[in-house]
C-alpha positions as YAML, in Angstrom:
chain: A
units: angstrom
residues:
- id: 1
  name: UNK
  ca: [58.08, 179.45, -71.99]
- id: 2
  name: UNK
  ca: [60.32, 179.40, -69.40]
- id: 3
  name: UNK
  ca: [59.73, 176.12, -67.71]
- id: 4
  name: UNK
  ca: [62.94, 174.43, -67.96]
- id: 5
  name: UNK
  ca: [64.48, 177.48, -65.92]
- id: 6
  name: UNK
  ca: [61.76, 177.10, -63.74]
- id: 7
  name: UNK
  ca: [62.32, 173.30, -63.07]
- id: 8
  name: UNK
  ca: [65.93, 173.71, -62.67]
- id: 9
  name: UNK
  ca: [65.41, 176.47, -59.88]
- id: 10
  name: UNK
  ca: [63.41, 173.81, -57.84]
- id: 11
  name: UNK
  ca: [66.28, 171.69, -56.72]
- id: 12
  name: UNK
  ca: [66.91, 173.88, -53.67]
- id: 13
  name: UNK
  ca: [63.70, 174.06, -52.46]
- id: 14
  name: UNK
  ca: [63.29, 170.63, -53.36]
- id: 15
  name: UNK
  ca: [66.73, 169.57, -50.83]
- id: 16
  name: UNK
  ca: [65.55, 171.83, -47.82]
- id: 17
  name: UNK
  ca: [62.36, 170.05, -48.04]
- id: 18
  name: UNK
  ca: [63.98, 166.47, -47.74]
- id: 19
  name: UNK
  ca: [66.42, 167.92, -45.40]
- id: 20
  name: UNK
  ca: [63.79, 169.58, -42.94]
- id: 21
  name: UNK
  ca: [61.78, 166.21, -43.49]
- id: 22
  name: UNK
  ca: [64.46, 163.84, -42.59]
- id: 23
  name: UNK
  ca: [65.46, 166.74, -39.48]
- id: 24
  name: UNK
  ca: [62.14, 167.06, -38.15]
- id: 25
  name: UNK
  ca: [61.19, 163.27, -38.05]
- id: 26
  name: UNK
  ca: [60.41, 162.04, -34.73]
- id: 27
  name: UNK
  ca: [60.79, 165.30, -33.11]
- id: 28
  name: UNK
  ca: [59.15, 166.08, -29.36]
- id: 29
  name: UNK
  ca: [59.53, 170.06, -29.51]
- id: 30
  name: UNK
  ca: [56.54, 171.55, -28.72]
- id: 31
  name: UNK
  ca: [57.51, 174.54, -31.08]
- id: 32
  name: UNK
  ca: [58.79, 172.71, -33.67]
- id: 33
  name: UNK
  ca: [56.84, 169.34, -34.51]
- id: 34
  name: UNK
  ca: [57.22, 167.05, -37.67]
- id: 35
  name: UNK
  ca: [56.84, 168.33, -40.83]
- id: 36
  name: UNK
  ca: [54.49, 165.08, -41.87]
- id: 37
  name: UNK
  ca: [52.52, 166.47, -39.17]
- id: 38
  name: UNK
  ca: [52.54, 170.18, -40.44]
- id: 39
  name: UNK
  ca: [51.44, 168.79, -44.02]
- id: 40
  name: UNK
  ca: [48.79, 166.53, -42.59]
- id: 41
  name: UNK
  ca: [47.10, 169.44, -40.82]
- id: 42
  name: UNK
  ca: [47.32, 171.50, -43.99]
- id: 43
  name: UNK
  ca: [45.69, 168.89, -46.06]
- id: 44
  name: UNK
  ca: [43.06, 168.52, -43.30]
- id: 45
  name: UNK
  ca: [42.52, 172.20, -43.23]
- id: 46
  name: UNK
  ca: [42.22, 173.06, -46.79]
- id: 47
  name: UNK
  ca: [40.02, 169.89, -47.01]
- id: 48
  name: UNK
  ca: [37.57, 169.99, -43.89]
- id: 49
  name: UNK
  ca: [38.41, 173.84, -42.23]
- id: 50
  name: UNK
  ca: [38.04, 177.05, -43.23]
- id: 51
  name: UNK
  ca: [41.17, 177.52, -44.53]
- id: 52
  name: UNK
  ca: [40.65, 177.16, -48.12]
- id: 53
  name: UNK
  ca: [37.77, 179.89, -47.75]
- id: 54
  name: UNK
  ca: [40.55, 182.04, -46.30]
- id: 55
  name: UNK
  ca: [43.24, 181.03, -48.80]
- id: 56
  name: UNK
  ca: [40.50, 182.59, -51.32]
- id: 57
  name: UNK
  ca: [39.94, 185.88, -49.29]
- id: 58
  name: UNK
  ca: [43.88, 186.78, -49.46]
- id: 59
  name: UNK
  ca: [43.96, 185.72, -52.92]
- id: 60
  name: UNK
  ca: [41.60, 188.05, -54.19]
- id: 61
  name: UNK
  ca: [42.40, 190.75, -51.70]
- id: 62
  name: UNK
  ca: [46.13, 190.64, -53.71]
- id: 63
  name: UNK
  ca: [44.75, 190.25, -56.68]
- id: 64
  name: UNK
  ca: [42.58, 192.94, -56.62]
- id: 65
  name: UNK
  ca: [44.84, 195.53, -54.60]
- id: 66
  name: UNK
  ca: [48.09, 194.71, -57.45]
- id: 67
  name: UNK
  ca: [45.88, 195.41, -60.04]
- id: 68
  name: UNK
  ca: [44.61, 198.62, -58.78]
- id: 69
  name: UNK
  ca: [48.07, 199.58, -58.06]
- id: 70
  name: UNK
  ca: [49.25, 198.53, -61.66]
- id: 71
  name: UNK
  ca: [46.41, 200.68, -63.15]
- id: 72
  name: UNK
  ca: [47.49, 203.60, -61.21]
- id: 73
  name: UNK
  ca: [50.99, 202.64, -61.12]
- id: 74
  name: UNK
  ca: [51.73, 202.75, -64.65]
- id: 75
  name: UNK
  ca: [49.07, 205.55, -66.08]
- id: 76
  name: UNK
  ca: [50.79, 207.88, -63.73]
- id: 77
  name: UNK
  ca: [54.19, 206.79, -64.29]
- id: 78
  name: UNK
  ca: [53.99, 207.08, -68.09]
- id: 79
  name: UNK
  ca: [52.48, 210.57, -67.68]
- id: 80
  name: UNK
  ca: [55.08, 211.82, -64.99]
- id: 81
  name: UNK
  ca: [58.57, 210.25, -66.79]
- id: 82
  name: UNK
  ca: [56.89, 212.19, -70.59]
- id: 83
  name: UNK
  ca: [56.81, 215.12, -68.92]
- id: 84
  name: UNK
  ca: [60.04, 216.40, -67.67]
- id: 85
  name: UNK
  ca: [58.92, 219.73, -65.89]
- id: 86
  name: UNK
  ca: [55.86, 217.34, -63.45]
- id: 87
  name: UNK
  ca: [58.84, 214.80, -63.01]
- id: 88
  name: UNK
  ca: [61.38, 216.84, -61.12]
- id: 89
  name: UNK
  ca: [58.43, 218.61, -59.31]
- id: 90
  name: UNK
  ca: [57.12, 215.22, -57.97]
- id: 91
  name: UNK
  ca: [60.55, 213.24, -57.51]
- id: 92
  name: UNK
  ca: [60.76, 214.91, -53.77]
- id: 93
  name: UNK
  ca: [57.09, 213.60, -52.83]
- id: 94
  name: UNK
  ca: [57.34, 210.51, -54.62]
- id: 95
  name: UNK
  ca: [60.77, 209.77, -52.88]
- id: 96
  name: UNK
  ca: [59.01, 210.87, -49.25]
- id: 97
  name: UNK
  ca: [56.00, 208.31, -49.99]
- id: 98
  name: UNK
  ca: [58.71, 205.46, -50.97]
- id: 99
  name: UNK
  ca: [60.45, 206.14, -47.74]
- id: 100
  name: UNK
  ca: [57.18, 206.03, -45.58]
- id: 101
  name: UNK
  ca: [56.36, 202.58, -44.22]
- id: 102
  name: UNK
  ca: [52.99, 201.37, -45.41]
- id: 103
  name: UNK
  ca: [52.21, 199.12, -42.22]
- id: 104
  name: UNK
  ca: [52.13, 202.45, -40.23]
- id: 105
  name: UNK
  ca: [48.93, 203.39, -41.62]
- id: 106
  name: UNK
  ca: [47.56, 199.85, -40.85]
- id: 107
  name: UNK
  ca: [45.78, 201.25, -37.20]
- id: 108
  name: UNK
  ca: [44.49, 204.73, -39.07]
- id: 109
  name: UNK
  ca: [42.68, 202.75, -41.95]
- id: 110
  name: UNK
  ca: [41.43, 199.79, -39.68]
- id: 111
  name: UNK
  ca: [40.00, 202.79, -37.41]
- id: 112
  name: UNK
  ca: [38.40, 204.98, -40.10]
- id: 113
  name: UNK
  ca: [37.71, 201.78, -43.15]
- id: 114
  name: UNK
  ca: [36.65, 199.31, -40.89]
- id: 115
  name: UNK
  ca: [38.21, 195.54, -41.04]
- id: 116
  name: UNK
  ca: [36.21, 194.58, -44.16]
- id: 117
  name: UNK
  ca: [37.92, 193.90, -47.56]
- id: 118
  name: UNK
  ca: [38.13, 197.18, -49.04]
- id: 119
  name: UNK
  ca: [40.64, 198.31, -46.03]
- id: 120
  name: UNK
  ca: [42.78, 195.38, -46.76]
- id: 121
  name: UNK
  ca: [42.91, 196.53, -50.46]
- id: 122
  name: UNK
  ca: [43.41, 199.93, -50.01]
- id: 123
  name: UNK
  ca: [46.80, 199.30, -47.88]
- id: 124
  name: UNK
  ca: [47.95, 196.60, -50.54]
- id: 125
  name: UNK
  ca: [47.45, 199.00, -53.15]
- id: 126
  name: UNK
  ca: [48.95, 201.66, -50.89]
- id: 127
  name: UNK
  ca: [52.09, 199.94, -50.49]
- id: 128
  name: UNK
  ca: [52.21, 198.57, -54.24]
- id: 129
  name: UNK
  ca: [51.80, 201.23, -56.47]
- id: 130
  name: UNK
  ca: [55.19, 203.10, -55.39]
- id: 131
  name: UNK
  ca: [57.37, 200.42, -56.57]
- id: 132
  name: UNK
  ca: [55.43, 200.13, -59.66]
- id: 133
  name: UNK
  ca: [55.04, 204.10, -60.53]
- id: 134
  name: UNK
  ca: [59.02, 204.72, -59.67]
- id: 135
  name: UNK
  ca: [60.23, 201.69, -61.90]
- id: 136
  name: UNK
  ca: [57.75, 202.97, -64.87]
- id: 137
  name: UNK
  ca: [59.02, 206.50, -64.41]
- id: 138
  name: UNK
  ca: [62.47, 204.96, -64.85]
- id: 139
  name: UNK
  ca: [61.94, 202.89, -67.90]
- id: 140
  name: UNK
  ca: [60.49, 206.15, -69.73]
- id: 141
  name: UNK
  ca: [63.66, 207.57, -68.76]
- id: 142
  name: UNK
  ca: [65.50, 204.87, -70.07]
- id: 143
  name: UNK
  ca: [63.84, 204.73, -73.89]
- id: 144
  name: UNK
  ca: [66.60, 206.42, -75.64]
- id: 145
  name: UNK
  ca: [65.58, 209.96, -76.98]
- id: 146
  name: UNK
  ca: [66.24, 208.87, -80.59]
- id: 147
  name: UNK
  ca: [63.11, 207.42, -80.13]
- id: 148
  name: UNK
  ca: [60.91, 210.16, -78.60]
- id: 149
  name: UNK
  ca: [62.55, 212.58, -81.37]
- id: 150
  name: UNK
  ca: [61.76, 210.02, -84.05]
- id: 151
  name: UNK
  ca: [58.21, 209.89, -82.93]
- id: 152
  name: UNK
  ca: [57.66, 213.65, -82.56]
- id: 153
  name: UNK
  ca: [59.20, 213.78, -86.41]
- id: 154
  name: UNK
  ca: [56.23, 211.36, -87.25]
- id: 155
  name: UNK
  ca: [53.70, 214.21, -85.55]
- id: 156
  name: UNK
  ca: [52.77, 210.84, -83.58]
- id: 157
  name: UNK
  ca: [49.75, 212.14, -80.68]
- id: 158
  name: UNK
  ca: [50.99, 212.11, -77.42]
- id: 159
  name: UNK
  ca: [48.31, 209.15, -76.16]
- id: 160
  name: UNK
  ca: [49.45, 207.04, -79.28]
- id: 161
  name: UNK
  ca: [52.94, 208.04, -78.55]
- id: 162
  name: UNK
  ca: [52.42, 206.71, -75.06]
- id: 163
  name: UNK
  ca: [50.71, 203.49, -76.09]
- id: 164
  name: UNK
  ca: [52.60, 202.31, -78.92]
- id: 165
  name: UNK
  ca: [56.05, 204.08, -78.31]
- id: 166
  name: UNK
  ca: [56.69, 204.65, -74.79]
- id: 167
  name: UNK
  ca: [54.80, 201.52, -72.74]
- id: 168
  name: UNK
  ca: [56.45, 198.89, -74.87]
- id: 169
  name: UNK
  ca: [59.93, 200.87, -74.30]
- id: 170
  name: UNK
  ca: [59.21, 200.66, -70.42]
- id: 171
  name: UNK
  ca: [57.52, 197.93, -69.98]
- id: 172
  name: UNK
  ca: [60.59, 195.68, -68.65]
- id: 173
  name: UNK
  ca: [61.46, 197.66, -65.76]
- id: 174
  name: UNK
  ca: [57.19, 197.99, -65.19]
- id: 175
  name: UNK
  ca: [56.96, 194.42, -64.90]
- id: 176
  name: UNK
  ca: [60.36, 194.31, -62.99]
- id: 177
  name: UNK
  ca: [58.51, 197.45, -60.66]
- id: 178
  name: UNK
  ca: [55.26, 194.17, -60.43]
- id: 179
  name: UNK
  ca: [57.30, 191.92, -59.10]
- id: 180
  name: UNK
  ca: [58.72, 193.99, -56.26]
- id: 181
  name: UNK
  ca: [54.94, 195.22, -55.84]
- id: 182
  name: UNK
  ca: [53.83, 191.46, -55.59]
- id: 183
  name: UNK
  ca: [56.28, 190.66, -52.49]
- id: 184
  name: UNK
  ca: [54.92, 194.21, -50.88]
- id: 185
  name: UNK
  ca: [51.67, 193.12, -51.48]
- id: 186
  name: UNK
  ca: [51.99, 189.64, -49.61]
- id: 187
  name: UNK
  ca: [53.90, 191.52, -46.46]
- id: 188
  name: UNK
  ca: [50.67, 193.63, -46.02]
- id: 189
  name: UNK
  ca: [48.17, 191.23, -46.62]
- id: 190
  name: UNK
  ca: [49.52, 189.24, -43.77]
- id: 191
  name: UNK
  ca: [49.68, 191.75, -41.75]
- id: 192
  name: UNK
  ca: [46.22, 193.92, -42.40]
- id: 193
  name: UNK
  ca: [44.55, 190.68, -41.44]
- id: 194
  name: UNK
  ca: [46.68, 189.90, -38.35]
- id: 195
  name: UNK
  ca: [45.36, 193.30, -37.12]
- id: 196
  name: UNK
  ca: [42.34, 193.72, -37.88]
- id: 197
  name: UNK
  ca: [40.20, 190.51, -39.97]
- id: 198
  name: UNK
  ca: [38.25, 187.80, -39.06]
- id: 199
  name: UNK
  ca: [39.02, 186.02, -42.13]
- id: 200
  name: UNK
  ca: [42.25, 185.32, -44.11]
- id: 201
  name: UNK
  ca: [45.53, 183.76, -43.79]
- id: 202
  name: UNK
  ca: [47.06, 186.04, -41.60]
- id: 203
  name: UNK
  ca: [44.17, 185.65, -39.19]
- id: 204
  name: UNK
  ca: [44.47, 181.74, -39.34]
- id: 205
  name: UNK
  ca: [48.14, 182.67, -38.21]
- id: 206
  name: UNK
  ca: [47.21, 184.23, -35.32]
- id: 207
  name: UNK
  ca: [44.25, 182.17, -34.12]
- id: 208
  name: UNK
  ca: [46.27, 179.40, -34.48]
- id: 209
  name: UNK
  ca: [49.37, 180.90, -32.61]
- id: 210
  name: UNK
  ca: [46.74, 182.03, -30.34]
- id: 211
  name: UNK
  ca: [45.36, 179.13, -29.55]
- id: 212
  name: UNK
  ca: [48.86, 177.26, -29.65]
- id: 213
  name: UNK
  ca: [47.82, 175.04, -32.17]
- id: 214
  name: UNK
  ca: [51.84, 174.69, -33.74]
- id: 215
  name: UNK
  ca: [50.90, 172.39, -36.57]
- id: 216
  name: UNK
  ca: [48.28, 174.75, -37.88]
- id: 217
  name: UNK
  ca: [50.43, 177.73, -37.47]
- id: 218
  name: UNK
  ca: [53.59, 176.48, -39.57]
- id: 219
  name: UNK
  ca: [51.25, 174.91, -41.73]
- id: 220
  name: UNK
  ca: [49.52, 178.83, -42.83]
- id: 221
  name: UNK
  ca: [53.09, 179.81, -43.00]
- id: 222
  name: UNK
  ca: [54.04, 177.62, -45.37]
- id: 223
  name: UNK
  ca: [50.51, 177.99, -47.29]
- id: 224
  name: UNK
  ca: [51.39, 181.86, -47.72]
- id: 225
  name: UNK
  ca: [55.19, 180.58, -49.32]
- id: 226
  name: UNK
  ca: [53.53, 178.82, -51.30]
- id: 227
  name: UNK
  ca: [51.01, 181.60, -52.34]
- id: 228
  name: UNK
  ca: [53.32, 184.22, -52.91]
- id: 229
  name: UNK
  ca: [56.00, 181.91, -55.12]
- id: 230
  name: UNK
  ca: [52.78, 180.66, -57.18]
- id: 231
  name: UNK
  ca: [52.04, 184.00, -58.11]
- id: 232
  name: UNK
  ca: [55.72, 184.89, -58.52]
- id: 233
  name: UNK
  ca: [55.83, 181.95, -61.13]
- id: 234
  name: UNK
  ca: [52.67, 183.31, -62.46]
- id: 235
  name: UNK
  ca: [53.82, 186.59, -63.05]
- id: 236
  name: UNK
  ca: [57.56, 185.56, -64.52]
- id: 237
  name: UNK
  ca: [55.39, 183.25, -67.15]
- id: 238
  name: UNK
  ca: [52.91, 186.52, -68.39]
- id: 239
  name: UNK
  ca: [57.03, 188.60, -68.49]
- id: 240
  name: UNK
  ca: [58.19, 185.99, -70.67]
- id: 241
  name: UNK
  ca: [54.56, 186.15, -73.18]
- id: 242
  name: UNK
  ca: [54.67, 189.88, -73.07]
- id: 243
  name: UNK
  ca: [58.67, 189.99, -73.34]
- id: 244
  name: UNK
  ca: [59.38, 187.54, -76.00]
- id: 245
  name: UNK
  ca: [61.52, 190.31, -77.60]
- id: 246
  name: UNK
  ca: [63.20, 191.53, -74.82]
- id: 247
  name: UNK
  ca: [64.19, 187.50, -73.19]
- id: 248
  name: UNK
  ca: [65.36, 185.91, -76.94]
- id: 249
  name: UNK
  ca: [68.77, 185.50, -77.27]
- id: 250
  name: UNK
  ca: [70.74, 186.89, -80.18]
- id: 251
  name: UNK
  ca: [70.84, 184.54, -83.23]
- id: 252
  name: UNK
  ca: [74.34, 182.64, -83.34]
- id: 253
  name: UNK
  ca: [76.78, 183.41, -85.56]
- id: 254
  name: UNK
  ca: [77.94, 180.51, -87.71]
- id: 255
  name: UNK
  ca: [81.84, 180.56, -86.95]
- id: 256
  name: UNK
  ca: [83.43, 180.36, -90.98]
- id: 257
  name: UNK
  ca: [85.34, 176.88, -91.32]
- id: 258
  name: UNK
  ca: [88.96, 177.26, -91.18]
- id: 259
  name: UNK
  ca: [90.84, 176.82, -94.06]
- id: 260
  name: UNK
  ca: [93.59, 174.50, -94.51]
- id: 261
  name: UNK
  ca: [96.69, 175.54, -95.79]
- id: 262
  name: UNK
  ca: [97.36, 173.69, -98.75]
- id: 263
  name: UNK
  ca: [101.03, 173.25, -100.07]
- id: 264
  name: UNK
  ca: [102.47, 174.51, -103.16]
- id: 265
  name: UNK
  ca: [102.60, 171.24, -105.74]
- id: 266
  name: UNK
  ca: [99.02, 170.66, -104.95]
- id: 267
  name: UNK
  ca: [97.28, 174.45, -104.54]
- id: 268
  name: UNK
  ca: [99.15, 175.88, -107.72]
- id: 269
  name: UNK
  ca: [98.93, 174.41, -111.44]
- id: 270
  name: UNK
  ca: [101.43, 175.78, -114.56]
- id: 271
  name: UNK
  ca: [98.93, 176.44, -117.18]
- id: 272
  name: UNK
  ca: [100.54, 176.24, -120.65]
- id: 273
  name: UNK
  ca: [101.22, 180.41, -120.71]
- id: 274
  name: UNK
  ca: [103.20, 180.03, -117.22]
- id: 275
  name: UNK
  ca: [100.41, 182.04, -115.19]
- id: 276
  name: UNK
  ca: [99.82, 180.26, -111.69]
- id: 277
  name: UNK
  ca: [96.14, 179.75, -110.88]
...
């Protein structure tokens, strides 16, 4: 488990946090108030507002719209990188959907979905499953063709072929395509509730800012960093149990111990015959 990576990685974070504590102490700006202050009104919100019940609301609105978008994501990328004829036929489309911003479609599906959950999952998912497909897509491409050859020699069917042969082959760059998805995935949350929720974190934001209540708006921004790296870590931990193969290092080579040149008198011996030894 990757832990001890993890734990190193925190020292940064860990500095700006002192830093930022030691900065902001005492401070009078309206804008920019104390960060003991920012943490006590997250505490109190989580504990005694309704900001726990939204914390849950984004959380499963990114749960559910990543895991849609995996679903999709991969099935389709698997199917498109096998087959090389539906892969150059869809790389102009799928490089024109890439290329389209997902928050533009954030007032046409509020207007026609409504501004219940399903509309914020749809857009997550919308804006997901691109980096996911395109990064499967390119791991099939990757898998050398020894391997597809070897498996059609075998008379392997194409869904086995694709479970057994072909996913595990991709499946670095898929989970490499998840993690770009998951950062997507937080952008639009925030911003499909901004515009049109009356729940969530990104509608805490903006009652908050709203209501220029400072405190309570830094402290939802922070609550959303701290969201999206816990999911981050949780998603680098399920790499590391599905890629033990692909993360282990190479077994080390035990260097030979150098010999010592030894001098004549004592490496050679006159046997009786006169033949050194």
């Amino acid at each position: 488990m990757p832990w001890k990576p993890i734990l190193r990685g925190l020292w940064l974070p860990a500095l700006v946090f002192v830093v930022l504590l030691l900065s902001t102490a005492g401070s009078t700006s309206f804008y920019f108030p104390p960060l003991t202050e920012v943490l006590a009104s997250l505490w109190r919100e989580l504990l005694h507002g309704g900001l726990f019940g939204d914390l849950l609301f984004s959380l499963r609105n990114i749960l559910c719209g990543l895991a849609l978008a995996t679903v999709v994501g991969v099935g389709a990328g698997l199917v498109i990188g096998e087959i090389r004829t539906l892969r150059l036929a869809t790389g102009p489309l799928l490089d024109f959907a890439r290329a389209t911003p997902t928050v533009g479609f954030v007032p046409v599906i509020i207007l026609t979905l409504g501004i219940g959950s399903g509309p914020k999952i749809f857009l997550i998912f919308l804006g997901s499953v691109w980096p996911i497909l395109l990064n499967t897509v390119s791991g099939v491409e990757a898998i050398s063709p020894a391997v597809h050859e070897t498996s059609r020699g075998y008379r392997i069917p194409w869904p086995l072929r694709l479970r057994r042969v072909v996913l595990p082959g991709a499946l670095p760059q898929i989970l490499a395509g998840i993690r770009i998805a998951l950062s997507v995935a937080v952008v639009l949350m925030v911003v499909s509730e901004i515009y049109g929720s009356p729940v969530g974190l990104g509608n805490f934001i903006l009652q908050s800012g709203s209501s220029f209540h400072v405190a309570e708006t830094w402290a939802g921004t922070i609550l959303i960093g701290i969201l999206g790296y816990g999911l981050s870590v949780l998603l680098l931990l399920v790499e590391h149990r599905l890629l033990g193969w692909y993360h282990q290092r190479a077994p080390r080579v035990r260097s030979p111990r150098p010999v010592q040149a030894r001098s004549a008198d004592s490496t050679e011996s006159i046997k009786s015959n006169g033949v050194a030894v």
